[in-house]
N, C-alpha and C positions, 0 to 999 in steps of 0.2 A: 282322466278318470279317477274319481274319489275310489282307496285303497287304503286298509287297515291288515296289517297283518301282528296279528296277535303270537307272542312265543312265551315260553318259560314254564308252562304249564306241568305237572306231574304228575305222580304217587308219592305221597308224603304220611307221615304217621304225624297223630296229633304231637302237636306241641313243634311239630316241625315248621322249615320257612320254605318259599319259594317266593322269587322277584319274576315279575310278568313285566312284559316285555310289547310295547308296540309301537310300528312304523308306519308315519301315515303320510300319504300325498295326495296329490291331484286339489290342494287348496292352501289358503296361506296359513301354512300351521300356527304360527305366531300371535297371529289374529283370536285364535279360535278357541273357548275354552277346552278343555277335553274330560274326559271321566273316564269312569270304568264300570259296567256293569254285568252282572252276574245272571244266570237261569239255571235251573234246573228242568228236566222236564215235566211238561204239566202243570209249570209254574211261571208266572209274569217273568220278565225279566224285570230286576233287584238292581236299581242304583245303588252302586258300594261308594265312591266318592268323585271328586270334583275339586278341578282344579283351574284359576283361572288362565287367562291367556299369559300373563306377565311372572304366574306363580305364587303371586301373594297371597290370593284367597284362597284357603281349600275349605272342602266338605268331609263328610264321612258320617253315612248311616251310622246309627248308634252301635249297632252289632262287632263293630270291625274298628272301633275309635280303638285309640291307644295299641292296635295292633298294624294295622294297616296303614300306610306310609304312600300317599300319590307326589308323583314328583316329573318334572318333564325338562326336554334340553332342547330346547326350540330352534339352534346351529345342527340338529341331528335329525329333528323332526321324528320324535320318539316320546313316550310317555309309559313310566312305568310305576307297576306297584308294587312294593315292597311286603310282605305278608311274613307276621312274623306270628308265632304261638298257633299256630294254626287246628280251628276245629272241625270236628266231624262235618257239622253244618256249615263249612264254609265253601263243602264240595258242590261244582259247579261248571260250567262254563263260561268261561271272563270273555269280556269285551271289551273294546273300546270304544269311545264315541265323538266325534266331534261335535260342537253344538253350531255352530258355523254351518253345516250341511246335515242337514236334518235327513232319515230313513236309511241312511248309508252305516253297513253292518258289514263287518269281516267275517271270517270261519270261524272266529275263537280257538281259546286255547283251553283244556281240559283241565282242574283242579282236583286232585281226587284226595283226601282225607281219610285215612282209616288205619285200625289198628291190626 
């Protein structure tokens, strides 16, 4: 069974960091790229970035370049993001995703931002 579990999430004041955190199985992690995306409610969920299977390629919405950091250990089967300077608008709930197995969604983990 495809399995994501999302961690590292918080209450952070702006300009703070938190590093997210996720585990995933039930497929060949190695294979597969992975991301990370964001929602709020009443709003799409928000691809933040993109990484490939090997790690060489990444992405990052425009909003979150230069602060946001996607990285993965594919011996752990883990992929995490690094968040650093963090703003009000970056409050959310993260996820993870694999592109290997499409509609497969964990609980997420809570982002909260404020002063």
């Amino acid at each position: 069974q495809v399995q994501f579990v999302e961690s590292g999430g918080g209450l952070v004041q702006p300009g703070g960091s938190l590093r997210l955190s996720c585990a995933a199985s039930g497929f060949t992690f190695r294979s597969s790229a992975m991301s990370w995306y964001r929602q709020t409610p009443g709003k799409e969920r928000e691809l933040v970035a993109v990484i490939s299977s090997g790690g060489s390629t990444l992405f990052y919405t425009d909003s979150v370049k230069g602060r946001f950091t996607i990285s993965r250990d594919n011996a752990k089967n883990t992929v995490t993001l690094q968040m650093n300077s963090l703003k009000p608008e970056d409050t959310a709930v993260y996820y993870c995703k694999a592109g290997s197995v499409p509609n497969y969604w964990g609980q997420g983990t809570q982002v909260t931002v404020s002063s």
